[in-house]
FIGULUM-337752 format. One record per residue (C-alpha): residue number from 1; y, z, x. Coordinates in nm, 2 decimals, padded with zeros to 4 digits, always signed. Example, Ala and Ser with C-alpha at 12.3 -4.5 7.8 and 13.67 -1.06 7.14 Angstrom:
<torzas>
<torza i="1" yy="-00.45" zz="+00.78" xx="+01.23"/>
<torza i="2" yy="-00.11" zz="+00.71" xx="+01.37"/>
</torzas>
This chain:
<torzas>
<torza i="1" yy="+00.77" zz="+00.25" xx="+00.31"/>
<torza i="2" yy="+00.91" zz="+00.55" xx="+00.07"/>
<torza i="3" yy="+00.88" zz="+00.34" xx="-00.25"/>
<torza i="4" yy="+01.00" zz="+00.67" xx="-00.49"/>
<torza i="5" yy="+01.14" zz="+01.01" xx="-00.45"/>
<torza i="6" yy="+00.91" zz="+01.19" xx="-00.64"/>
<torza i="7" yy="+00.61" zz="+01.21" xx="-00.75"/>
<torza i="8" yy="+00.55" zz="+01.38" xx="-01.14"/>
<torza i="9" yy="+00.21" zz="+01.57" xx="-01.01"/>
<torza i="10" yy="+00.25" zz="+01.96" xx="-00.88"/>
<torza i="11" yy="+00.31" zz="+01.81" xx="-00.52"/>
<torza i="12" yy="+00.66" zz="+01.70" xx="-00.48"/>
<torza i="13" yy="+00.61" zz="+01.51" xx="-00.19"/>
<torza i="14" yy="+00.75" zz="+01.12" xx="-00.19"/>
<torza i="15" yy="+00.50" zz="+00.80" xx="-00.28"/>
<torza i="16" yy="+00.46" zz="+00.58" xx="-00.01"/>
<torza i="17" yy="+00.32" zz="+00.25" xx="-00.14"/>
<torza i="18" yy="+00.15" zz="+00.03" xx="+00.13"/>
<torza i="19" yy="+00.32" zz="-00.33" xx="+00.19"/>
<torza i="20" yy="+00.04" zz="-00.51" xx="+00.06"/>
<torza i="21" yy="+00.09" zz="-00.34" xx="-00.24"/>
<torza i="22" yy="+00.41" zz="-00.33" xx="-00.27"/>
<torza i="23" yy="+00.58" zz="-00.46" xx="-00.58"/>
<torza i="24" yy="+01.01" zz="-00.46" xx="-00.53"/>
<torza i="25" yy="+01.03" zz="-00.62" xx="-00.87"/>
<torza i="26" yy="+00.87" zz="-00.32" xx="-01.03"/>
<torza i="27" yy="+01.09" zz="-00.05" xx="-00.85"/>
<torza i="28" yy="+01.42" zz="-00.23" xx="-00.87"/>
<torza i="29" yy="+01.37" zz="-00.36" xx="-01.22"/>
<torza i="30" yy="+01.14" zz="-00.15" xx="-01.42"/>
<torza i="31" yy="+01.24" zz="+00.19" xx="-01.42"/>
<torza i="32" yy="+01.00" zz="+00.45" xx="-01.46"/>
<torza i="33" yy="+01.06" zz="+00.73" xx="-01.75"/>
<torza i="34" yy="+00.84" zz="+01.04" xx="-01.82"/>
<torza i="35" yy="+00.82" zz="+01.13" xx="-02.16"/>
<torza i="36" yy="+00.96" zz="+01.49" xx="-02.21"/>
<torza i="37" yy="+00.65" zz="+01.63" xx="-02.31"/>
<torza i="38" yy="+00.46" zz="+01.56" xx="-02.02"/>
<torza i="39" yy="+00.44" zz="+01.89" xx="-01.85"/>
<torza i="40" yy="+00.31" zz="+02.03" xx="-02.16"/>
<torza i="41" yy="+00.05" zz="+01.76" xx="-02.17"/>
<torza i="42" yy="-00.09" zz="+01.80" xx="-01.84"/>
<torza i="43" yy="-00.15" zz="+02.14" xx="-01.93"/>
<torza i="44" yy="-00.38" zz="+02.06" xx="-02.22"/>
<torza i="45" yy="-00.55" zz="+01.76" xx="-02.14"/>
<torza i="46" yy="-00.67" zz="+01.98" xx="-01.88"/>
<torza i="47" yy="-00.78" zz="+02.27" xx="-02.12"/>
<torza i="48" yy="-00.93" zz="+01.97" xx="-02.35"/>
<torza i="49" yy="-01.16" zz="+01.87" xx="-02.02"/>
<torza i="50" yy="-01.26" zz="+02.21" xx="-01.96"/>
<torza i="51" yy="-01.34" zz="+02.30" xx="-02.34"/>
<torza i="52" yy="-01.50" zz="+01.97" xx="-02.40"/>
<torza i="53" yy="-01.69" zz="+02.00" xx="-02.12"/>
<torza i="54" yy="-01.62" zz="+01.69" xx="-01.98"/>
<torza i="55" yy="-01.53" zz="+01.75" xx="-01.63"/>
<torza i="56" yy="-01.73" zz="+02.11" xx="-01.44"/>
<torza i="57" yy="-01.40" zz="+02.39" xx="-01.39"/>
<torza i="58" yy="-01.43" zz="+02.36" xx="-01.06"/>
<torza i="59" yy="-01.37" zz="+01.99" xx="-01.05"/>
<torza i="60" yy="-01.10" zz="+02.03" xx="-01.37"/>
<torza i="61" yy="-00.93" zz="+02.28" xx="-01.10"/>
<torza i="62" yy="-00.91" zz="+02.10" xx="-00.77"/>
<torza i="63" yy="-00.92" zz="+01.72" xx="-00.95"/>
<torza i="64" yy="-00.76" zz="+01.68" xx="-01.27"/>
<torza i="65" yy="-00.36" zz="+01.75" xx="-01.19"/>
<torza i="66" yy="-00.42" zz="+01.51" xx="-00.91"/>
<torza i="67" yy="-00.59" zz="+01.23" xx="-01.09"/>
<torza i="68" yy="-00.23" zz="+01.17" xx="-01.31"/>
<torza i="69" yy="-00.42" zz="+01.03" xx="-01.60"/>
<torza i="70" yy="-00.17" zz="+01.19" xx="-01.82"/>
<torza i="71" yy="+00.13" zz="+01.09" xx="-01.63"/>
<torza i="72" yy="-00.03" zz="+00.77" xx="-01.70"/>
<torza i="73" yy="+00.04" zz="+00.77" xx="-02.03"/>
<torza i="74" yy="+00.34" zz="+00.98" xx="-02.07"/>
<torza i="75" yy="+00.49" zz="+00.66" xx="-01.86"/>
<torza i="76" yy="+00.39" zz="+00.44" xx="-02.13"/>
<torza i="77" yy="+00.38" zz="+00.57" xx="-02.49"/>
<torza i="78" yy="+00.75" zz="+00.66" xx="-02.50"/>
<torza i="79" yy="+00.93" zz="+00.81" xx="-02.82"/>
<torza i="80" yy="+00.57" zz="+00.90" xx="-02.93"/>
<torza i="81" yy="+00.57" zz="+01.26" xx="-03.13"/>
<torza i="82" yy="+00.42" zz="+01.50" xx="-02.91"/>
<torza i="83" yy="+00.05" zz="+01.55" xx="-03.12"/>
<torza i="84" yy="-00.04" zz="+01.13" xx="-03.09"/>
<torza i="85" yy="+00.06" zz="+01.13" xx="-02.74"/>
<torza i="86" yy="-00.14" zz="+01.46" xx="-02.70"/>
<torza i="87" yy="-00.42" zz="+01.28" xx="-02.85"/>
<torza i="88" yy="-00.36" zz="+00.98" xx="-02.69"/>
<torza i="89" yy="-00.36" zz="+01.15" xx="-02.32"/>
<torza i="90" yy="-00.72" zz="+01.33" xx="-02.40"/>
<torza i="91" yy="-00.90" zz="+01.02" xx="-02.56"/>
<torza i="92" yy="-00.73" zz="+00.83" xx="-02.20"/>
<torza i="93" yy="-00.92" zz="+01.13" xx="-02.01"/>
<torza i="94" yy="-01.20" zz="+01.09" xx="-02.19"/>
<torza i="95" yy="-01.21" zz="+00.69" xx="-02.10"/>
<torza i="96" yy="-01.22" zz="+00.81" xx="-01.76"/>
<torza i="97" yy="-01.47" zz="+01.06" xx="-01.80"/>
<torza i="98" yy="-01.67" zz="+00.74" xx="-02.01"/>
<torza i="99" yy="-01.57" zz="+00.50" xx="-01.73"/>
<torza i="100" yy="-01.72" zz="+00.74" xx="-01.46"/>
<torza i="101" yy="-02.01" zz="+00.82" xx="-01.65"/>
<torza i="102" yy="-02.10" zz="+00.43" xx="-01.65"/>
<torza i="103" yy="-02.06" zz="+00.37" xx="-01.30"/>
<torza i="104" yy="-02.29" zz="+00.65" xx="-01.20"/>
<torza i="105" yy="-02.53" zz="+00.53" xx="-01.43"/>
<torza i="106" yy="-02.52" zz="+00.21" xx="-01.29"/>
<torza i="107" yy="-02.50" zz="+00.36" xx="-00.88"/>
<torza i="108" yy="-02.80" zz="+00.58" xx="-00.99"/>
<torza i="109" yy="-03.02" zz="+00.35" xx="-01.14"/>
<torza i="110" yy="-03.02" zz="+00.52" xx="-01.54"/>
<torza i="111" yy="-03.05" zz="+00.28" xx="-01.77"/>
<torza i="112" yy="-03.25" zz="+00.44" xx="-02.08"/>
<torza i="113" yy="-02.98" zz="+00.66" xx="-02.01"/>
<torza i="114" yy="-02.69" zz="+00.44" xx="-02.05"/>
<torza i="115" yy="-02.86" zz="+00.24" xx="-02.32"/>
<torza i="116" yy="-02.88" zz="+00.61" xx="-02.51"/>
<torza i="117" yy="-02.52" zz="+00.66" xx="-02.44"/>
<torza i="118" yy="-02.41" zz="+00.29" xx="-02.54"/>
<torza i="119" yy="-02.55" zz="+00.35" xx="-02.91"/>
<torza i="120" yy="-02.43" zz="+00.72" xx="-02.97"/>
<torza i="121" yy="-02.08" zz="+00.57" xx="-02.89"/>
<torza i="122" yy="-02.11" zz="+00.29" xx="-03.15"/>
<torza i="123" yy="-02.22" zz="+00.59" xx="-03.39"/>
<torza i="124" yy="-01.97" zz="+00.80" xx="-03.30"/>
<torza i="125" yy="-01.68" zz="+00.56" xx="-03.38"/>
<torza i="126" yy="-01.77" zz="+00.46" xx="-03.72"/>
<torza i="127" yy="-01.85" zz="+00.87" xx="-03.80"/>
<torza i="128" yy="-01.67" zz="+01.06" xx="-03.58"/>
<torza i="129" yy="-01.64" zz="+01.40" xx="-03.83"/>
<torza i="130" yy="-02.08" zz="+01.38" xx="-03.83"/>
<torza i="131" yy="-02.05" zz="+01.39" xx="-03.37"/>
<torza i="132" yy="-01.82" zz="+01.64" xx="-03.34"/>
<torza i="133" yy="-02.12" zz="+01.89" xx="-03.24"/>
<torza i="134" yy="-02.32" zz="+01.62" xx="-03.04"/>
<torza i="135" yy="-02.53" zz="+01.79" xx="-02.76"/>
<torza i="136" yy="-02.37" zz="+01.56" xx="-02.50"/>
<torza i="137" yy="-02.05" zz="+01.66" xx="-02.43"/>
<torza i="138" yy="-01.94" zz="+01.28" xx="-02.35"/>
<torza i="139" yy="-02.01" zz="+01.18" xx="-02.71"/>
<torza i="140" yy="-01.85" zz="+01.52" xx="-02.88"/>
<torza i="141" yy="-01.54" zz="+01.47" xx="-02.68"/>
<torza i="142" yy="-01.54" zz="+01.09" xx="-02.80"/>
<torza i="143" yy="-01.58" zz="+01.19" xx="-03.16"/>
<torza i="144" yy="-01.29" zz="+01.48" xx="-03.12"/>
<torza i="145" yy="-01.07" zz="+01.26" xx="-02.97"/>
<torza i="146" yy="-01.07" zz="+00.96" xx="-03.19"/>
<torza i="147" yy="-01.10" zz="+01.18" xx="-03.51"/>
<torza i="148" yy="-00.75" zz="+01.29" xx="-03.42"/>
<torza i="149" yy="-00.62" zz="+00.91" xx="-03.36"/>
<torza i="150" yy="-00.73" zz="+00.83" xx="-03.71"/>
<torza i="151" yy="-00.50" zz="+01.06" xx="-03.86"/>
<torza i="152" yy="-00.24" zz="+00.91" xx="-03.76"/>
<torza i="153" yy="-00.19" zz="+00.55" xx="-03.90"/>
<torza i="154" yy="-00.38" zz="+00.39" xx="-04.29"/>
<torza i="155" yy="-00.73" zz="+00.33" xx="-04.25"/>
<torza i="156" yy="-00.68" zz="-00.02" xx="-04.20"/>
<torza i="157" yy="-00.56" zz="+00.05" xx="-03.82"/>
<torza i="158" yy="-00.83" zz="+00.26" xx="-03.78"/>
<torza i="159" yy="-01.08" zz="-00.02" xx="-03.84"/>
<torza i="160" yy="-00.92" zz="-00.26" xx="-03.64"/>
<torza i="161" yy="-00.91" zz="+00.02" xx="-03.35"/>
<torza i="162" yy="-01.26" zz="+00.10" xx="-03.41"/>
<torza i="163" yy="-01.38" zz="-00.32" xx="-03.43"/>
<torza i="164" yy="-01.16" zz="-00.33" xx="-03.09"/>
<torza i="165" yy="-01.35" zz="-00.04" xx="-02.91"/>
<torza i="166" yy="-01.68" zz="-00.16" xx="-02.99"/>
<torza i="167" yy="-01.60" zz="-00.48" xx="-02.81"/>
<torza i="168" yy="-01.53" zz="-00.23" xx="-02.53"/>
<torza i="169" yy="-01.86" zz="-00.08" xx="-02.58"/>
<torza i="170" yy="-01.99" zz="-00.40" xx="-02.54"/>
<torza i="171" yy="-01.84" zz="-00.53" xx="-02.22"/>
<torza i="172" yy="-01.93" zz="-00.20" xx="-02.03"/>
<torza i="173" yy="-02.30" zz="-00.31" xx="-02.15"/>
<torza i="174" yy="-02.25" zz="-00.65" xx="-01.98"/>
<torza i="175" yy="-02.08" zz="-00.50" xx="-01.69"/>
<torza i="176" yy="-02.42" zz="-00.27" xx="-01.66"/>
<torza i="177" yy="-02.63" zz="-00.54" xx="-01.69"/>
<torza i="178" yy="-02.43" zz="-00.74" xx="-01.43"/>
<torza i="179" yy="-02.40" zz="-00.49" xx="-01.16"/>
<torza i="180" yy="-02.78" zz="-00.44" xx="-01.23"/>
<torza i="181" yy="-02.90" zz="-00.74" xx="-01.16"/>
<torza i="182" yy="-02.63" zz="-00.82" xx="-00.82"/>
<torza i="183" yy="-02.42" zz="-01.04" xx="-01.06"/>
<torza i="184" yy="-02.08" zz="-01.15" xx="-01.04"/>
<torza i="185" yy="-01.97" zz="-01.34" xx="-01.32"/>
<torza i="186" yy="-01.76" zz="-01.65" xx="-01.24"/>
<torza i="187" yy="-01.34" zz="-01.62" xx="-01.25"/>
<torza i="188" yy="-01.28" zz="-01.74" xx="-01.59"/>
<torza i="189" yy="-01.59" zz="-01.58" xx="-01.74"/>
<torza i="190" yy="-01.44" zz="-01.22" xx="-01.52"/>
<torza i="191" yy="-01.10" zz="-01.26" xx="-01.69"/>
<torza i="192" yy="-01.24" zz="-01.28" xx="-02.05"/>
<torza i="193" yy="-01.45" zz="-00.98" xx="-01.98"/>
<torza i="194" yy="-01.18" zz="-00.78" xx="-01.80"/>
<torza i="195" yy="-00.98" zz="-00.81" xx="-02.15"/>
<torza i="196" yy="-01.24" zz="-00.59" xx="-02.29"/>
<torza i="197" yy="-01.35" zz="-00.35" xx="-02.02"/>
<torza i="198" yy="-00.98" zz="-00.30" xx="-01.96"/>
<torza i="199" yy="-00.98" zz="-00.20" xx="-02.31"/>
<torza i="200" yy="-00.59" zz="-00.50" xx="-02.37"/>
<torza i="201" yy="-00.61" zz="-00.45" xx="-02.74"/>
<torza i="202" yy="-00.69" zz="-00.07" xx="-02.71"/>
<torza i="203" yy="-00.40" zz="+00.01" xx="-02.55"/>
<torza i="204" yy="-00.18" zz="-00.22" xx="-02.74"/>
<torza i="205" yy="-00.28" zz="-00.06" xx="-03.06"/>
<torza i="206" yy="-00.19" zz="+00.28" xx="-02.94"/>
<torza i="207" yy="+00.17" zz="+00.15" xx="-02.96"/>
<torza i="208" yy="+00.19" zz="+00.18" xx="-03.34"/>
<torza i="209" yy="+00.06" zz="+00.53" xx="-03.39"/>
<torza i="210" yy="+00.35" zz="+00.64" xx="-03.10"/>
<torza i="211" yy="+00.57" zz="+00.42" xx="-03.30"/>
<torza i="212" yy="+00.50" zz="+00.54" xx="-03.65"/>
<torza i="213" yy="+00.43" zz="+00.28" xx="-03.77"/>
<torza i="214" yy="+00.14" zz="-00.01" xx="-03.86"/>
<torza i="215" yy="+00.24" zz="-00.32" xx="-03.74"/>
<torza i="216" yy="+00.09" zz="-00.64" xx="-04.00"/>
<torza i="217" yy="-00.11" zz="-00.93" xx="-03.86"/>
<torza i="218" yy="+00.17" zz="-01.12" xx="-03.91"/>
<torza i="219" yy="+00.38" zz="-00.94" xx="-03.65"/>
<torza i="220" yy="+00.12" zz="-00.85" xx="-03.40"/>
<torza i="221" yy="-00.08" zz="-01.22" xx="-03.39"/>
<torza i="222" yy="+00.30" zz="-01.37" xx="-03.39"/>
<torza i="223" yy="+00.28" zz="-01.56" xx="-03.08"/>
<torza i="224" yy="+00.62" zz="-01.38" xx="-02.92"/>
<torza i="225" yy="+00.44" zz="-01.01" xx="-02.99"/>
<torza i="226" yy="+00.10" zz="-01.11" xx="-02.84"/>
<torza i="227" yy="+00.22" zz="-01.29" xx="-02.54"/>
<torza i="228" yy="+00.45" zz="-01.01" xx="-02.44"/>
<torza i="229" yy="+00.14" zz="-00.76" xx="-02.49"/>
<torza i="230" yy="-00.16" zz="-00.97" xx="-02.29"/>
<torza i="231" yy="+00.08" zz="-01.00" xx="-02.00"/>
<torza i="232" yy="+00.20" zz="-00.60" xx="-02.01"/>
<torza i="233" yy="-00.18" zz="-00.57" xx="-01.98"/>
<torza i="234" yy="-00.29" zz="-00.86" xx="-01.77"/>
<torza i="235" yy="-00.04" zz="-00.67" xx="-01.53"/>
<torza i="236" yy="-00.24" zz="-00.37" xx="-01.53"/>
<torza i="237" yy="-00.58" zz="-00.54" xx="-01.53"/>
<torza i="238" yy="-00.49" zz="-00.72" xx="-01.23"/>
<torza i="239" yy="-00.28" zz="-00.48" xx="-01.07"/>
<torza i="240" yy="-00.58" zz="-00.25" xx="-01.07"/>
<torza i="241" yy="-00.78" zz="-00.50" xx="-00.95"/>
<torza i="242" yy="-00.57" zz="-00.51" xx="-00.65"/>
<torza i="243" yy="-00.57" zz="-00.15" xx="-00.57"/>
<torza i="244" yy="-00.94" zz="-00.06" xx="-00.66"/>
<torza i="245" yy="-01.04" zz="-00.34" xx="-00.45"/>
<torza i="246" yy="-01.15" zz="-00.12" xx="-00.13"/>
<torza i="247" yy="-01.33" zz="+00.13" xx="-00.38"/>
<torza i="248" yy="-01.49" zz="-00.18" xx="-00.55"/>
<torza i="249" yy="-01.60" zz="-00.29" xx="-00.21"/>
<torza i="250" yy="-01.73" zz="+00.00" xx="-00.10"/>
<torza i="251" yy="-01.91" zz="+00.06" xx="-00.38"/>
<torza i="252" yy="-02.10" zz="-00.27" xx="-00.42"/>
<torza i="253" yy="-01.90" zz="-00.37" xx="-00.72"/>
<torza i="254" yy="-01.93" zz="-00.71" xx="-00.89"/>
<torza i="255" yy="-01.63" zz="-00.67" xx="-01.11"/>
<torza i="256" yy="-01.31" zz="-00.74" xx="-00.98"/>
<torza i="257" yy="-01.09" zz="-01.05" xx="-00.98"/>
<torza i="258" yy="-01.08" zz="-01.06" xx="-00.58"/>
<torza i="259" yy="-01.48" zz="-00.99" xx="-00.56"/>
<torza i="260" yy="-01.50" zz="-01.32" xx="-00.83"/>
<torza i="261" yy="-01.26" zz="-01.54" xx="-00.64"/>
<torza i="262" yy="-01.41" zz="-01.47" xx="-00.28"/>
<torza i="263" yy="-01.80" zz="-01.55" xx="-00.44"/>
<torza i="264" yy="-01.69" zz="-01.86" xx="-00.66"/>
<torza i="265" yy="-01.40" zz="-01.99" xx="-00.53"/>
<torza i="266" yy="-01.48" zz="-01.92" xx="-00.17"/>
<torza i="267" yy="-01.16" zz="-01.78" xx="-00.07"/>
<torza i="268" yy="-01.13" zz="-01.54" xx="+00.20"/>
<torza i="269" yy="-01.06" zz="-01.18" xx="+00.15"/>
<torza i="270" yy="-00.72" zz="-01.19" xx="+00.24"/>
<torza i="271" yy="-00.67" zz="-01.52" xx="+00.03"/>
<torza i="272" yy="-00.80" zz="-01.35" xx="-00.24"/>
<torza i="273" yy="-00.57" zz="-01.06" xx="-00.28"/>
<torza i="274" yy="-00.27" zz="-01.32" xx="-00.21"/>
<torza i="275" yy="-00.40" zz="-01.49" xx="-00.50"/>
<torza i="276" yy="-00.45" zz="-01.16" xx="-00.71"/>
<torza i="277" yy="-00.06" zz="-01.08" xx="-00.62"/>
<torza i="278" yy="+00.04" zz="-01.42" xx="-00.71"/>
<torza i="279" yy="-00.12" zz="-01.35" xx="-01.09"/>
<torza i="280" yy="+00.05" zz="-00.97" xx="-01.07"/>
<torza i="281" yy="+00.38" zz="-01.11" xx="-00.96"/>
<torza i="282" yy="+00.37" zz="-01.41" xx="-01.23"/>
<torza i="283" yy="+00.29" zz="-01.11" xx="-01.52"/>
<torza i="284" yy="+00.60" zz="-00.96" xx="-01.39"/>
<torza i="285" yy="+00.82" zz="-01.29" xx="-01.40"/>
<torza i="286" yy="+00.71" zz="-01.42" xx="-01.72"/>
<torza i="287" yy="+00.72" zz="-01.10" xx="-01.95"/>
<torza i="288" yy="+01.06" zz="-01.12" xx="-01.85"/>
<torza i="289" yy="+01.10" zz="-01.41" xx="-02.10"/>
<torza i="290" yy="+00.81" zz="-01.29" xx="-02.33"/>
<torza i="291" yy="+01.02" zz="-00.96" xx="-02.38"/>
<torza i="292" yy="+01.30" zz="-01.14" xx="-02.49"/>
<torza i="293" yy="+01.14" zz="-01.32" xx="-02.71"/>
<torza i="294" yy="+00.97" zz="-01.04" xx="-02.87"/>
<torza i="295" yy="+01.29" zz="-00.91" xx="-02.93"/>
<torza i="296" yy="+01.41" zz="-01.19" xx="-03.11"/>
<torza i="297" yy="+01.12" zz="-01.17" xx="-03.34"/>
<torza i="298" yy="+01.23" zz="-00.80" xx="-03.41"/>
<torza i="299" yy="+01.56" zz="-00.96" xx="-03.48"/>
<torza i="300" yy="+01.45" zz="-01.15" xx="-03.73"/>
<torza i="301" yy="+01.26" zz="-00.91" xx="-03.92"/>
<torza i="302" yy="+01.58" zz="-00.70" xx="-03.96"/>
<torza i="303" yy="+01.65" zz="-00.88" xx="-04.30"/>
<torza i="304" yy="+01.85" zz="-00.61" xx="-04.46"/>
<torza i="305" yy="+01.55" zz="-00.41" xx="-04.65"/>
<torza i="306" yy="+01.43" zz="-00.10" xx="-04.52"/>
<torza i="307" yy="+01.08" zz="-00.19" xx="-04.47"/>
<torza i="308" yy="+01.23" zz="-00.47" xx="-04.28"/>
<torza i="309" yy="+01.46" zz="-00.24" xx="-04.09"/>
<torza i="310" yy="+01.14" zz="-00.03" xx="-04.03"/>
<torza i="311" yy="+00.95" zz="-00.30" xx="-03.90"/>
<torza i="312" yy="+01.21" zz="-00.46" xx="-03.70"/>
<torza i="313" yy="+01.28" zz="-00.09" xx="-03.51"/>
<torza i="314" yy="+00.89" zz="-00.02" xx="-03.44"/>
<torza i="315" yy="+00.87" zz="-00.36" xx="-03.29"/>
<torza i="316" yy="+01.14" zz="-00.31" xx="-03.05"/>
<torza i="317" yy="+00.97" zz="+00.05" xx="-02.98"/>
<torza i="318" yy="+00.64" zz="-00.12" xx="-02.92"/>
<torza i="319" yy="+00.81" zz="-00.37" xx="-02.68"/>
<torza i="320" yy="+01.00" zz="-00.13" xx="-02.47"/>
<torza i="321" yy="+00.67" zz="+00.01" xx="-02.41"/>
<torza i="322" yy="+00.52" zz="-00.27" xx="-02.31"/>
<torza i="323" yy="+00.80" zz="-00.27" xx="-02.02"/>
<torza i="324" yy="+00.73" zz="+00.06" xx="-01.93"/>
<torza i="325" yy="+00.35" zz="+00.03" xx="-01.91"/>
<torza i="326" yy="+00.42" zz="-00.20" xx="-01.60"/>
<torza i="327" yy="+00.60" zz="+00.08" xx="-01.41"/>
<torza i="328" yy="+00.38" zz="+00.33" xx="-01.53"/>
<torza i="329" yy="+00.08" zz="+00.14" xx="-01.41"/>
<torza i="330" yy="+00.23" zz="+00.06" xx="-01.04"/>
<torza i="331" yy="+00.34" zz="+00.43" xx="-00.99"/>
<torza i="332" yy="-00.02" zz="+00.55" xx="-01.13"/>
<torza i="333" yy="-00.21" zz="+00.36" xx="-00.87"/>
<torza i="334" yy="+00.01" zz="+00.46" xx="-00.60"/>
<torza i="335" yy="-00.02" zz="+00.84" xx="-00.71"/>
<torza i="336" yy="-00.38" zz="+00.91" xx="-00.83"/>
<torza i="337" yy="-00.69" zz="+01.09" xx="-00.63"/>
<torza i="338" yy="-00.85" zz="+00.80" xx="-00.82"/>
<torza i="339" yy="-00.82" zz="+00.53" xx="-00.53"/>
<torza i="340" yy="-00.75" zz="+00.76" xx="-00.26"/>
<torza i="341" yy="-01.08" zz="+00.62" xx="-00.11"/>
<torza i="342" yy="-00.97" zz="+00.65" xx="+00.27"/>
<torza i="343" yy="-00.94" zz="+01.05" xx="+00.17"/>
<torza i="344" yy="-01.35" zz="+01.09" xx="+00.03"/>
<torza i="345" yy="-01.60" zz="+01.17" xx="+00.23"/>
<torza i="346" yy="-01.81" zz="+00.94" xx="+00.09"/>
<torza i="347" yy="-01.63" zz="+00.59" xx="+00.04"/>
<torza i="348" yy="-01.87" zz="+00.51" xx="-00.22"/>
<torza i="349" yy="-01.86" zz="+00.84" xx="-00.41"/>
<torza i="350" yy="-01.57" zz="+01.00" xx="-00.53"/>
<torza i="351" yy="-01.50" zz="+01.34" xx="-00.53"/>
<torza i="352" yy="-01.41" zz="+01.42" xx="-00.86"/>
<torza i="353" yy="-01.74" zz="+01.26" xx="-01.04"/>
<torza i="354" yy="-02.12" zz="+01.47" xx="-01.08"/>
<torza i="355" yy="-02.41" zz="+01.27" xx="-00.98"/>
<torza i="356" yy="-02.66" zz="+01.45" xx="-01.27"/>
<torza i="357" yy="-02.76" zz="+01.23" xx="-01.58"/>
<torza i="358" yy="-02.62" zz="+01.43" xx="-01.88"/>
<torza i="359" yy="-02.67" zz="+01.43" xx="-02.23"/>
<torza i="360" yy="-02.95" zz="+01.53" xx="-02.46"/>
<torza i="361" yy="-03.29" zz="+01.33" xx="-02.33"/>
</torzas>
């Protein structure tokens, strides 16, 4: 079915989302917004890949437009000023690139490799000024990117953004590991992981700096904030899961919630994405209520100062966000060369990744 009548790459040809896919909730309900600057963006994130050298030009010219990683994130972090969600939109690219990276690592057996990569990474984050010249252009573009992030918010968002990424690191190590060794982790042990290799708390921290404003531990742990969060992100985790399935497949993955449920809970295939659409489609229902309260916490913080007036109007920013990360997410997957698989040559290789180890040896 013609699910929406346009889509934001160069193409303006109408998304057609598959029926198994299909969310109504999301296109009746959660209305999708670009932020203004997005044309603009797409233009440079695609001059940051070619300078950083993180995608070859001739893979930059016929993949990056149609890969939508910055109409990704110009769905999500509106009201941001155009230079965080500039920044934002490269260091996403980059994740990609990172993301990539890993699974050809994995596919081609490089493990010194990854292991090199997996400790430059750590390095990077804690001194990101001393890797802006790294030889590998994986690890320079890491280092430029979060650099800029930094500026934006006290130091003491970016430790926590840094203590939350090296989780990240850390998960992609376990996933490499895993996938080594033919593992698929159990359900429950899956979902804890796929917090962290989904990068949850990443993403959710990125709402301050396009808000302005730090958010204290006593706002973001407040039960109301972090519920409405986890299940904006759940959402995504599991959505993708969903659509990435086939790829997954295809590509002897052992990380997806489908993969888990049809080796330990022994459903069937097409059990197991009724189940995974059961968890998307209760996101969906309860964030409804999770919203609401968040915005009653926002409320509340409004107690007639301006720091509470600040507070109270970054929360409600951070909130509306979370709403339109779901819409963002659902037209992203529906959009993207990135699980186009039925379109590769190879169902197992995709186009717009190289095969070649890189970085310094």
């Amino acid at each position: 079915m013609q699910a929406f009548p346009r889509s934001t790459t160069a193409t303006a040809t109408a998304v057609v989302v598959p029926p198994s896919l299909a969310l109504p909730v999301i296109e009746s309900s959660f209305p999708r917004q670009l932020h203004p600057y997005w044309p603009k963006l797409q233009e440079k994130t695609r001059l940051w890949l070619l300078e950083k050298r993180l995608m070859p030009a001739d893979k930059v010219a016929e993949y990056a437009d149609g890969l939508c990683y910055t109409d990704l994130m110009a769905g999500y972090y509106l009201g941001a000023p155009d230079e965080v969600l500039q920044a934002i939109a490269d260091y996403s690219a980059w994740f990609f690139v990172w993301d990539d990276r890993h699974d050809r690592d994995i596919v081609h057996g490089r493990a010194a490799d990854w292991q090199r990569l997996r400790n430059r990474l750590h390095t990077a984050l804690d001194a990101p000024r001393s890797h802006l010249h790294h030889p590998d252009p994986l690890v320079a573009g890491f280092a430029e990117s979060v650099l800029r992030l930094y500026g934006f918010l006290p130091h003491t968002w970016n430790q926590r953004f840094a203590r939350h990424f090296h989780a990240v690191i850390e998960a992609y190590d376990r996933e490499f590991h895993n996938r080594a060794e033919g593992r698929i982790p159990g359900v429950g042990e899956y979902l804890a992981l796929r917090r962290l290799t989904f990068a949850h708390w990443i993403w959710t921290d990125l709402l301050e700096p396009s808000a302005g404003c730090e958010l204290p531990d006593t706002v973001r742990r407040n039960p109301a904030y972090r519920r409405a969060a986890l299940l904006s992100q759940e959402f995504a985790a599991w959505y993708n899961d969903l659509c990435s399935l086939p790829k997954e497949i295809a590509g002897d993955e052992v990380h997806n919630l489908g993969i888990s449920l049809i080796t330990h809970a022994g459903l069937t295939l097409e059990e197991a994405v009724e189940e995974i659409r059961r968890r998307v489609e209760g996101c969906v229902s309860e964030f409804t209520e999770a919203e609401r309260n968040a915005l009653a916490l926002a409320r509340q913080i409004d107690d007639g100062t301006v720091r509470g007036r600040e507070l109270s109007t970054a929360v409600r920013t951070c909130v509306g966000n979370m709403r339109n990360w779901f819409s963002s997410v659902y037209w992203f997957h529906h959009e993207s060369g990135r699980y186009m698989v039925d379109s590769w040559d190879d169902r197992a290789t995709p186009p717009y990744v190289t095969n070649e180890a890189a970085g310094e040896k």
